[in-house]
KEROKE-221070 format. One record per residue (C-alpha): x, y, z; residue in one letter. Coordinates in Angstrom, 1 decimal, padded with zeros to 4 digits. Layout:
N
ZASE     c1     c2     c3 rest
ZASE      X      Y      Z    A
...
***
This chain:
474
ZASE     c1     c2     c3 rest
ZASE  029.3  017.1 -040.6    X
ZASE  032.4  018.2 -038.8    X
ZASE  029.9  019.4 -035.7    X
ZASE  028.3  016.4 -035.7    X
ZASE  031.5  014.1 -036.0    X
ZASE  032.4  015.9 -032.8    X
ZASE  029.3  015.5 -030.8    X
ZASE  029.4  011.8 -031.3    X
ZASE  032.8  011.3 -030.1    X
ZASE  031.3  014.0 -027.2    X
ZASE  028.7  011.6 -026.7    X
ZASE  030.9  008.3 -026.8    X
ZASE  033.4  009.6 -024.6    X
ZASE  030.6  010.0 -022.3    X
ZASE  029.5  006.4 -022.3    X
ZASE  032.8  005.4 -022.2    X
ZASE  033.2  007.5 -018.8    X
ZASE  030.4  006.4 -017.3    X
ZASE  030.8  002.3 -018.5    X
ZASE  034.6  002.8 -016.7    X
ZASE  032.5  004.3 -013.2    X
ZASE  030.2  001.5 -013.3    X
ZASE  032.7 -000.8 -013.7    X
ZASE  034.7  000.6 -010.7    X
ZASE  031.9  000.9 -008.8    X
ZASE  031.2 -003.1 -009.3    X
ZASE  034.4 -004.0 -008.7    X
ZASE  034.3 -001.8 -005.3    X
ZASE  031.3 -003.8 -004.5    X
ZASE  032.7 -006.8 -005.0    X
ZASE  036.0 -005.9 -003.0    X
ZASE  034.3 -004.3  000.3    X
ZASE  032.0 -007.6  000.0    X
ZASE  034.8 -010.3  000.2    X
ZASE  036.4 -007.9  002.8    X
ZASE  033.5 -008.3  005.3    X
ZASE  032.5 -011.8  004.6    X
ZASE  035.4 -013.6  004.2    X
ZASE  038.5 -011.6  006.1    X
ZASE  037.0 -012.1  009.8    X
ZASE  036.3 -015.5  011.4    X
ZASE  032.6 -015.8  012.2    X
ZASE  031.9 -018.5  014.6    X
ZASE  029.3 -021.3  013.3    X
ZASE  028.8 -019.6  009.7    X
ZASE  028.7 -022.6  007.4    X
ZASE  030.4 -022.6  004.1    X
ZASE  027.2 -022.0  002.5    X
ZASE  026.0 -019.6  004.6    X
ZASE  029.0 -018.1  004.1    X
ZASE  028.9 -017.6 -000.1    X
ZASE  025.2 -016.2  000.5    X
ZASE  026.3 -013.9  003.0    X
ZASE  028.4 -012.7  000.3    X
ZASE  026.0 -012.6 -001.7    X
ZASE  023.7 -010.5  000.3    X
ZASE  026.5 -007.9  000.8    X
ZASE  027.4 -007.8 -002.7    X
ZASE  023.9 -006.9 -004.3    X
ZASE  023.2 -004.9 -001.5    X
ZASE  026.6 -002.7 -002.4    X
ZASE  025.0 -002.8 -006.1    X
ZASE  021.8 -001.4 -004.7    X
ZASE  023.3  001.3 -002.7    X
ZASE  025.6  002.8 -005.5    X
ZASE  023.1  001.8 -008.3    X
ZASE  026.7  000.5 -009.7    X
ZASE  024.1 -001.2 -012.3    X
ZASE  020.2 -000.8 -013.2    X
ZASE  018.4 -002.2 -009.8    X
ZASE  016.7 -005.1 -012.1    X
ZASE  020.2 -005.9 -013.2    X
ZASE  021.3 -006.9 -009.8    X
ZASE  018.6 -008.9 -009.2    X
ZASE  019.6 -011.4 -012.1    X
ZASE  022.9 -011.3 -010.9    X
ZASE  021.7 -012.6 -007.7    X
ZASE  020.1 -015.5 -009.0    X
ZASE  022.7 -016.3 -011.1    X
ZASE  025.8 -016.3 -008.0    X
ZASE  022.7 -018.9 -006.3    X
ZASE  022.9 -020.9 -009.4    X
ZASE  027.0 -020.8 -010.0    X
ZASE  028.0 -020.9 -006.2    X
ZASE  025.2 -022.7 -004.4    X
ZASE  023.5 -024.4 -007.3    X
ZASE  026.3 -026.7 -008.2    X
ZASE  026.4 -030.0 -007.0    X
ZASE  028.5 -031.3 -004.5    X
ZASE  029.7 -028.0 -004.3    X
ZASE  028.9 -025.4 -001.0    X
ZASE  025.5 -026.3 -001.2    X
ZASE  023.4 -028.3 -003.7    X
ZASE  023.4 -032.4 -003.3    X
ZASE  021.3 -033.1 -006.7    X
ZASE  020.9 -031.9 -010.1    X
ZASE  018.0 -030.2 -009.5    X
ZASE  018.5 -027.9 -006.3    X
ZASE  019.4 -025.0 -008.3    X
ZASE  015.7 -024.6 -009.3    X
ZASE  014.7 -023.2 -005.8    X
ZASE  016.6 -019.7 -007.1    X
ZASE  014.5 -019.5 -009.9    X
ZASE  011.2 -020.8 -008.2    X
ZASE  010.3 -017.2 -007.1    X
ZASE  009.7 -016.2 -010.7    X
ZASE  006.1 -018.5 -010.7    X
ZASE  005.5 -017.4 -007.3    X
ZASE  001.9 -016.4 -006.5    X
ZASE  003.3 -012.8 -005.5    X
ZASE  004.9 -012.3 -009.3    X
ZASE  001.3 -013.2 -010.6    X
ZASE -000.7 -011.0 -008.4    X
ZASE  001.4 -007.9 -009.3    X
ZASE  001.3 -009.2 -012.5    X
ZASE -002.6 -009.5 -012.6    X
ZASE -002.5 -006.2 -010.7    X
ZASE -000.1 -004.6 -013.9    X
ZASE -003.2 -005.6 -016.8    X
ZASE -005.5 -004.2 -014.7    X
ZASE -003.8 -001.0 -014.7    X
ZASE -003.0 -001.3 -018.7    X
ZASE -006.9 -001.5 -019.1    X
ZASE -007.5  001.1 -017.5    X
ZASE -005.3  003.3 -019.1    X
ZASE -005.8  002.0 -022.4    X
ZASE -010.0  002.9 -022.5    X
ZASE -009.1  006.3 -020.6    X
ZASE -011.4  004.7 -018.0    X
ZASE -008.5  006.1 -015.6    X
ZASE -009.3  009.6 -016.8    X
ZASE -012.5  009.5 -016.7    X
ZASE -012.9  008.7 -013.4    X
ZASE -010.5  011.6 -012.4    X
ZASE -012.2  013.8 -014.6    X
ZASE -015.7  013.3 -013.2    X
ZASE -014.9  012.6 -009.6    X
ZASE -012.8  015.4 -009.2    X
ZASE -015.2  018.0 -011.0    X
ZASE -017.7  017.1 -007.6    X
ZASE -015.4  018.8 -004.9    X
ZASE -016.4  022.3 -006.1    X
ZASE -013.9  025.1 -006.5    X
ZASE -012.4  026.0 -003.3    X
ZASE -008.8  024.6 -003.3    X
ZASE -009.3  023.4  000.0    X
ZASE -011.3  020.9 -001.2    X
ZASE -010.0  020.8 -004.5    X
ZASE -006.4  019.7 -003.1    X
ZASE -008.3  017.1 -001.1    X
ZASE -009.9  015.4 -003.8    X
ZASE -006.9  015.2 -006.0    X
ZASE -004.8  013.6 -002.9    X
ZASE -007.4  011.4 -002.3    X
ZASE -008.0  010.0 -006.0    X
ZASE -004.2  009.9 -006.4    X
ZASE -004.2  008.1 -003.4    X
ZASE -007.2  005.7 -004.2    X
ZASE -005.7  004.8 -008.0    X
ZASE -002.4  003.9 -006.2    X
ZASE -003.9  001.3 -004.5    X
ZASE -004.3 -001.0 -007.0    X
ZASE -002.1  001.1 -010.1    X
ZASE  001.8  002.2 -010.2    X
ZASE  002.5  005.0 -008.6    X
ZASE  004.2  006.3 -011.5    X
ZASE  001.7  005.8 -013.4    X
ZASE -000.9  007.1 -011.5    X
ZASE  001.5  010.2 -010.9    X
ZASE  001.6  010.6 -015.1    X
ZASE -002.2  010.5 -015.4    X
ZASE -002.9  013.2 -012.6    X
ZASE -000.3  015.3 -013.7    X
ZASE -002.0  015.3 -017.3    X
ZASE -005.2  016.4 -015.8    X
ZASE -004.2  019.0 -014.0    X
ZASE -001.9  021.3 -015.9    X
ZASE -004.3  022.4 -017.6    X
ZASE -005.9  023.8 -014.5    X
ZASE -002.9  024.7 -012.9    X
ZASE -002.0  026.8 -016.2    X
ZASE -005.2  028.8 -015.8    X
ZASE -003.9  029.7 -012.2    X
ZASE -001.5  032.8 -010.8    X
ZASE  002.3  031.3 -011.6    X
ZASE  002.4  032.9 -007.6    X
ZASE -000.1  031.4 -006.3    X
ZASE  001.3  029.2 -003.5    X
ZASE -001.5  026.4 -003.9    X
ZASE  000.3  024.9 -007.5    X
ZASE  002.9  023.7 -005.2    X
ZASE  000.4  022.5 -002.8    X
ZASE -000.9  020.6 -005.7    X
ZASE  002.3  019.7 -007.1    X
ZASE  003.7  017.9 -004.0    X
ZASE  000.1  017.0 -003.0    X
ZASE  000.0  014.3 -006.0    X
ZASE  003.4  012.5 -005.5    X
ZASE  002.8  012.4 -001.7    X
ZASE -000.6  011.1 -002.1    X
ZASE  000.5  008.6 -004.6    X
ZASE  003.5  006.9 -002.6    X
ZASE  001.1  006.8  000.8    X
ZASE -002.0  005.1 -001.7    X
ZASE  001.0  002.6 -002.8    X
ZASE  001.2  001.6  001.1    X
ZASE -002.3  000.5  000.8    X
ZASE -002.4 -002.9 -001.0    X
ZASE -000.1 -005.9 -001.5    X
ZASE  000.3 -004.9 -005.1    X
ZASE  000.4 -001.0 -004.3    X
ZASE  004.6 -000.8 -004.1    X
ZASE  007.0 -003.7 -005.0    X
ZASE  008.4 -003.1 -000.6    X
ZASE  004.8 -004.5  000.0    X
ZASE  004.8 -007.3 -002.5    X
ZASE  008.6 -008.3 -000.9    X
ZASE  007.6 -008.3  003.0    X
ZASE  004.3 -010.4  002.1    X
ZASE  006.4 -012.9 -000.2    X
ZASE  009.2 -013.3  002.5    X
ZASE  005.9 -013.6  005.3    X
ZASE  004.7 -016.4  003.0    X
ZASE  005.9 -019.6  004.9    X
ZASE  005.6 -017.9  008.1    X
ZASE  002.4 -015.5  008.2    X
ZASE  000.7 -015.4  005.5    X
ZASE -000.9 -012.2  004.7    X
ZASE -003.8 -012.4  002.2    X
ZASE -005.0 -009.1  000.4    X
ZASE -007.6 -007.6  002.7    X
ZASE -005.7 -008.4  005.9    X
ZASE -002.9 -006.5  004.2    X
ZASE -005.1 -003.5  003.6    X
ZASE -006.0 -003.8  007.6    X
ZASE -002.3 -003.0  008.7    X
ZASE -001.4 -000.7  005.3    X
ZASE -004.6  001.5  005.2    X
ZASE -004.8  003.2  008.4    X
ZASE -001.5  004.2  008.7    X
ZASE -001.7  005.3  004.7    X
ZASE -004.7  007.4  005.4    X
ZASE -003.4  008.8  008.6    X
ZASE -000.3  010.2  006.8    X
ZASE -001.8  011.0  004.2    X
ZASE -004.6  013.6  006.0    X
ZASE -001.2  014.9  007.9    X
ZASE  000.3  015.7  004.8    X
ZASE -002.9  017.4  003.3    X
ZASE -003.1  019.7  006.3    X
ZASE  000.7  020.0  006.1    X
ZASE  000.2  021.5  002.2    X
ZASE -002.9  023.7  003.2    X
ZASE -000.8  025.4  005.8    X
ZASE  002.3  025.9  004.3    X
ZASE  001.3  026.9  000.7    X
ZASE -002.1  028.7  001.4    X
ZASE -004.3  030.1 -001.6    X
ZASE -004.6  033.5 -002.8    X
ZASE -007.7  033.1 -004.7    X
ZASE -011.2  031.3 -003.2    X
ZASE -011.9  029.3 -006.4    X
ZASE -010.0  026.9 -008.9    X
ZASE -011.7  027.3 -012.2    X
ZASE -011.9  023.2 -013.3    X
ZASE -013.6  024.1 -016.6    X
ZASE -010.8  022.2 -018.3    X
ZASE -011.6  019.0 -016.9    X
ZASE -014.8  018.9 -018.5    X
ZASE -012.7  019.3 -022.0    X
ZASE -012.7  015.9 -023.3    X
ZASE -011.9  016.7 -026.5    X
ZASE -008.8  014.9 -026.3    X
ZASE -010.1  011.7 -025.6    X
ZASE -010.3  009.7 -028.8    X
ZASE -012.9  006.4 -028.8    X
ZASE -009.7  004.0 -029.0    X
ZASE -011.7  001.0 -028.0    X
ZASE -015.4  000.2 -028.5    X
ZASE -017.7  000.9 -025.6    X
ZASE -018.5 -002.4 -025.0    X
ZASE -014.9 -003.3 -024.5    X
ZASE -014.9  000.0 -021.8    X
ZASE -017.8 -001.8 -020.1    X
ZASE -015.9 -005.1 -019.6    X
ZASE -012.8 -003.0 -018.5    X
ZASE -014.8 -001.4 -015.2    X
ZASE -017.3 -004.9 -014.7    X
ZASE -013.9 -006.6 -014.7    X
ZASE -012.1 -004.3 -012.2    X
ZASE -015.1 -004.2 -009.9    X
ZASE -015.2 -008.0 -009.6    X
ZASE -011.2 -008.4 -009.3    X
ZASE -010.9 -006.0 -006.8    X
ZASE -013.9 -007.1 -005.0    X
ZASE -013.0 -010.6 -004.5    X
ZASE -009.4 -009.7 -003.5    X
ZASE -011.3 -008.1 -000.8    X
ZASE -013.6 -010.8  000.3    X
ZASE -011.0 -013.6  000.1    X
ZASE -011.6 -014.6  004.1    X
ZASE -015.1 -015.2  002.6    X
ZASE -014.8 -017.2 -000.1    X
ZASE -011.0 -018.5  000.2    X
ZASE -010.0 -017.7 -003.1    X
ZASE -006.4 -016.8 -003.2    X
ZASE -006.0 -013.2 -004.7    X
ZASE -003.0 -015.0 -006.9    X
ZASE -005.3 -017.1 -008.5    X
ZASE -008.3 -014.2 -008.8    X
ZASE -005.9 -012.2 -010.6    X
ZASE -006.2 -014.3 -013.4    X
ZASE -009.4 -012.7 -014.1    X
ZASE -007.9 -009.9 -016.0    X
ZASE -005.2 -011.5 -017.6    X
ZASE -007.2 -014.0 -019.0    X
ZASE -010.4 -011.9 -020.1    X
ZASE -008.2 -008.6 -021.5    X
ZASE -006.1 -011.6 -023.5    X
ZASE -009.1 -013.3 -024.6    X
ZASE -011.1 -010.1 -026.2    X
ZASE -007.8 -008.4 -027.2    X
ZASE -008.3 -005.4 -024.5    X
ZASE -004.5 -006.3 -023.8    X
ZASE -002.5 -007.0 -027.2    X
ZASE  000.8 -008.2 -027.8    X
ZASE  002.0 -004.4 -027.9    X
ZASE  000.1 -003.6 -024.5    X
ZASE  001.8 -007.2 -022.9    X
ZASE  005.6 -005.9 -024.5    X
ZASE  005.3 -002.5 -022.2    X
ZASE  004.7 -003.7 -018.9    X
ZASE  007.0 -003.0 -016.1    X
ZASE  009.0 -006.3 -016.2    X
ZASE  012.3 -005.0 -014.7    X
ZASE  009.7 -004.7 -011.6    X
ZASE  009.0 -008.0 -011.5    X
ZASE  012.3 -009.1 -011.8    X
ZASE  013.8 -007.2 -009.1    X
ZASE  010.7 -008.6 -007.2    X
ZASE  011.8 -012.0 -008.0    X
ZASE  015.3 -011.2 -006.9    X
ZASE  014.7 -009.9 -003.9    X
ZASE  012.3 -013.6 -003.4    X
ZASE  015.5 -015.2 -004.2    X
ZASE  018.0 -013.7 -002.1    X
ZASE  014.9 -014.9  000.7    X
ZASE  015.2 -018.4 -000.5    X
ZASE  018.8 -018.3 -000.4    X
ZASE  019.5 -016.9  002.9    X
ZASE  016.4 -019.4  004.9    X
ZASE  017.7 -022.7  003.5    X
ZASE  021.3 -022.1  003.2    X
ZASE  021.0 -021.3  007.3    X
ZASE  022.6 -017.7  007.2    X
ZASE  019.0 -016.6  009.0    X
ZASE  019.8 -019.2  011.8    X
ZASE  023.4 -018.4  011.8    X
ZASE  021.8 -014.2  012.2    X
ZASE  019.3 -014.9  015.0    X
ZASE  022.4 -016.4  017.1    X
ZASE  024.1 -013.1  016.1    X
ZASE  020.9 -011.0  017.3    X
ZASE  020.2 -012.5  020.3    X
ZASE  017.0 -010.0  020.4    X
ZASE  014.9 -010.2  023.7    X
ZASE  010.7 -010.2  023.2    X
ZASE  011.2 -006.9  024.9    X
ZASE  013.5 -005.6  022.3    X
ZASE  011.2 -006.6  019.3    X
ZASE  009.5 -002.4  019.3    X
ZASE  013.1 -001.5  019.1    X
ZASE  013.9 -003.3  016.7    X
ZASE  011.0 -002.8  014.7    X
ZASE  011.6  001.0  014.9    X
ZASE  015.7  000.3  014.1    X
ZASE  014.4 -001.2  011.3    X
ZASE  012.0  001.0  009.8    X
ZASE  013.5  004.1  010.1    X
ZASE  016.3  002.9  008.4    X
ZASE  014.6  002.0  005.5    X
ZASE  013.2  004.9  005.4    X
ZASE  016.3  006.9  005.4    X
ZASE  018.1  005.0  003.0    X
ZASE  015.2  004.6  000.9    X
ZASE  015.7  008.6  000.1    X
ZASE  018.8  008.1 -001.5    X
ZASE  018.3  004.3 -003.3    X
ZASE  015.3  002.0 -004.4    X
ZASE  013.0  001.7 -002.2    X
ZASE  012.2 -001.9 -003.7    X
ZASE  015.9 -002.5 -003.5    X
ZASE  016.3 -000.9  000.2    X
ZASE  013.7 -003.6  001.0    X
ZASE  015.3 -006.7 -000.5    X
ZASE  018.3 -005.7  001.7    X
ZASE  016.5 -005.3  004.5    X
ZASE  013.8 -008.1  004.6    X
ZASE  015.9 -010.7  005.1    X
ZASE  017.7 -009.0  008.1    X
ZASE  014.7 -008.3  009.6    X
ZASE  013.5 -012.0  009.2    X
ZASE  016.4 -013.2  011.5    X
ZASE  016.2 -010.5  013.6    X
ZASE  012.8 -011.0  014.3    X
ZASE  012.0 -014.7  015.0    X
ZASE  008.3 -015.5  016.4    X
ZASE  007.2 -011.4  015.6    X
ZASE  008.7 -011.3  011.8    X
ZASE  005.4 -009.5  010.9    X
ZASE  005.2 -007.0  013.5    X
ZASE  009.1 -006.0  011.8    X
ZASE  009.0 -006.9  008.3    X
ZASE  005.8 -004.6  007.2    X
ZASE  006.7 -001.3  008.9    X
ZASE  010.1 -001.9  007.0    X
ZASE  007.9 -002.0  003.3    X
ZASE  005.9  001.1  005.0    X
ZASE  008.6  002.7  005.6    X
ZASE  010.3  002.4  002.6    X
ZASE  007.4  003.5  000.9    X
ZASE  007.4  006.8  003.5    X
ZASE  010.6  008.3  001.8    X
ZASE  009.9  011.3 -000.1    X
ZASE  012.6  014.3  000.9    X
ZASE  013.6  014.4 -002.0    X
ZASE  013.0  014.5 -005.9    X
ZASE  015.5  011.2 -006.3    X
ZASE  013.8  009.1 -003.6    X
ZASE  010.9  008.4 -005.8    X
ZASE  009.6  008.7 -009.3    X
ZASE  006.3  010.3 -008.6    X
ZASE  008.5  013.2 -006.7    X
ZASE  011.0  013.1 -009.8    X
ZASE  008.1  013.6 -012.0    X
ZASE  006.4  016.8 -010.2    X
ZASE  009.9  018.0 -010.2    X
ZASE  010.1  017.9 -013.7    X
ZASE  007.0  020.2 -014.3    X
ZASE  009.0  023.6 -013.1    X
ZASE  006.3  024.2 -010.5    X
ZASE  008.3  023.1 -007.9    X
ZASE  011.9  023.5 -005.9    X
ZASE  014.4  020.8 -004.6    X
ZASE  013.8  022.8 -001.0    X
ZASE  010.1  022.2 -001.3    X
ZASE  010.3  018.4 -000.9    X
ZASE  012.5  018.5  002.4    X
ZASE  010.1  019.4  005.0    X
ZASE  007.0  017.6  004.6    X
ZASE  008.9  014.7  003.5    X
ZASE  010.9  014.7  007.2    X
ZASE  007.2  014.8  008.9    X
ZASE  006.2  012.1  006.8    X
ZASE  009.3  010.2  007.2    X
ZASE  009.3  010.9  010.6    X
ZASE  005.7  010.1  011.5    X
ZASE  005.4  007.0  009.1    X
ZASE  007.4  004.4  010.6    X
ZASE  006.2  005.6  014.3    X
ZASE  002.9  005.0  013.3    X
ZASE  003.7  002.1  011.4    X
ZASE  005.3  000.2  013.9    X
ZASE  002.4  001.1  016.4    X
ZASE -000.5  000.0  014.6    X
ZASE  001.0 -003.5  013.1    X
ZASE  001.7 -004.2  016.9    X
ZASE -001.7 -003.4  017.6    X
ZASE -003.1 -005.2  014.9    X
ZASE -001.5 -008.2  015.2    X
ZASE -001.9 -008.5  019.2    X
ZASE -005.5 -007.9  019.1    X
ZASE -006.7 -008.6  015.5    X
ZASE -005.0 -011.1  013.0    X
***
């Protein structure tokens, strides 16, 4: 009893430490913030441009330090809007009812088509259709880990299109211990195929608007200005995804070479695990109902559907025949969606209050400058996104790069979610590379280098093509 006495005081004390940190770290924050926004005299910065300025610095000080949980900061964003620029005849508001803008974001269409994009996901993990599909896919690229490395990369990659990346990252390391059990603990290709998976499934998450939470932000704060549907999304995402992620599979092969000429995959076809949790024609429904979802997201210039509104499809259907229960509902990734919705926001906030006018004079950006600038921008979210949220790198960001950017906001604002989604140095800078760290297969050092020709590559290419594109295409 005595032993155990002590570890709870141990563990208190603990808590008590850390409660004290994030409380100085807040406070910190909140100094450094009123230091920069309010101690110099910026010319033609109304008063509420001013507060939101504040604002902005503040949560982004929160971000960087991760003072408080990301989704934490995002609700206290929205709630400074409400108490400082919300009030009526106050900074900002002239009725009642202005305050409502700062919570608008949280119906947007965005924060439905992730959410649409979340119960597809559930279903699929809840039949094992995800599995499955791994399972029996992956057994068709024979034995040689040349190709064997190839196929998990690219089915990571493909499920991380349209699934978490952490989840998908969970799945495909479930699969394949098993087979990287069987293998020589030397054998340099189980950290080919360690590092393979978490690369693979932050490149698939550049993919689609639903893919990362960066991509869902730069196509919410595109909304009134360009908006980007789902397939014309997957036009300036995909190539560069694709491109980076064949660099990276050639990267792996040549660094961590096999000793052996065959993967034994027998364990794959061991489905002895899988339990018949739902009835088959419930399974059935699960892959008719993905097919159709995904395929009218992609045909949307053809029918003019918008993909919010076709991602009520699977919410309503898994609802109706119980697919997705109450349960299922309870463990979705909400804190997502609410940092989304701050980050939509702190958009709102810094358009109509006119900080983003009050930045363009600040700028002063030539049309000659905009590649710069597109390039400033993206390789800085790359690099900061290897030390902090990349979701939360991007809300700081976006709305920068929106003033910065005036008349090419699109050629800027997506190579900043791309590159976001590009940072993988390190086992912190994402939760697919924290997760294959976790396994023991692989070192700190083993994430550094292709993560710097990733990072390195990605925003170069990324700032090339969406100029291309959007010149000559969209």
């Amino acid at each position: 009893m005595l032993d155990t006495r002590r570890e709870i005081r141990r563990l208190i004390g603990r808590l008590e430490f850390n409660s004290q940190r994030s409380l100085i770290k807040v406070f910190g924050c909140l100094i450094v913030a009123v230091l920069i926004v309010f101690l110099p005299n910026y010319s033609g910065l109304t008063q509420a441009a001013q507060w939101t300025f504040f604002i902005l610095v503040f949560a982004a000080g929160l971000w960087v330090t991760e003072a408080i949980p990301a989704f934490a900061t995002a609700l206290v964003v929205i709630a400074l809007e409400i108490a400082i620029l919300g009030r009526p005849d106050g900074v900002f508001a002239t009725s009642e009812k202005d305050w409502e803008m700062f919570v608008q974001p949280w119906s947007s269409p965005l924060i439905w088509l992730f959410f649409g994009g979340f119960i597809l996901a559930a279903a699929a993990s809840k039949t094992r259709l995800d599995r499955w599909l791994v399972r029996n896919v992956l057994s068709r690229f024979g034995t040689n880990p040349t190709f064997v490395l190839f196929g998990l990369m690219l089915m990571t990659f493909t499920f991380s299109m349209f699934m978490s990346n952490t989840a998908t990252t969970v799945m495909m390391l479930a699969v394949i211990t098993p087979v990287v059990a069987n293998l020589d603990k030397d054998d340099p290709i189980i950290k080919a195929i360690m590092l393979g998976i978490p690369f693979a499934a932050n490149l698939g998450g550049m993919g689609t608007i639903i893919g990362s939470p960066p991509n869902a932000i730069a196509a919410g704060a595109l909304a009134d200005i360009y908006p980007i549907n789902f397939a014309e999304w997957m036009v300036v995402g995909v190539p560069p995804a694709i491109f980076l992620g064949v660099i990276a599979w050639i990267y792996l092969l040549k660094r961590y070479p096999s000793k052996t000429g065959k993967i034994d995959l027998s364990e794959l076809l061991d489905d002895s695990y899988q339990s018949a949790i739902l009835p088959l024609w419930k399974k059935i429904l699960v892959m008719v109902v993905f097919t159709v979802t995904i395929g009218l997201w992609l045909t949307t210039p053809l029918h003019g559907i918008s993909t919010s509104v076709i991602s009520f499809i699977p919410i309503t259907a898994f609802a109706s025949v119980r697919v997705i229960g109450v349960d299922d509902i309870r463990k979705l990734p909400w804190d997502v969606l609410l940092l989304l919705t701050g980050g939509l926001s702190l958009g709102v906030a810094v358009s109509k209050t006119g900080l983003a006018e009050w930045m363009v004079g600040e700028f002063q950006f030539s049309t000659g400058m905009i590649i710069a600038v597109a390039f400033m921008f993206s390789y800085f979210a790359t690099i900061i996104s290897n030390f902090m949220s990349n979701t939360a790198a991007t809300n700081i960001l976006v709305p920068i790069g929106i003033a910065a950017a005036v008349g090419f906001e699109p050629q800027v604002i997506i190579p900043i979610a791309l590159g976001a989604s590009a940072a993988m140095c390190m086992p912190i800078s994402t939760p697919p590379n924290a997760l294959a760290y976790a396994s023991g297969k692989i070192a700190m050092k083993d994430f550094i280098s292709g993560g710097l020709i990733i990072g390195i590559l990605a925003p170069l290419i990324s700032v090339l093509w969406c100029i291309f594109v959007f010149n000559n295409w969209l």
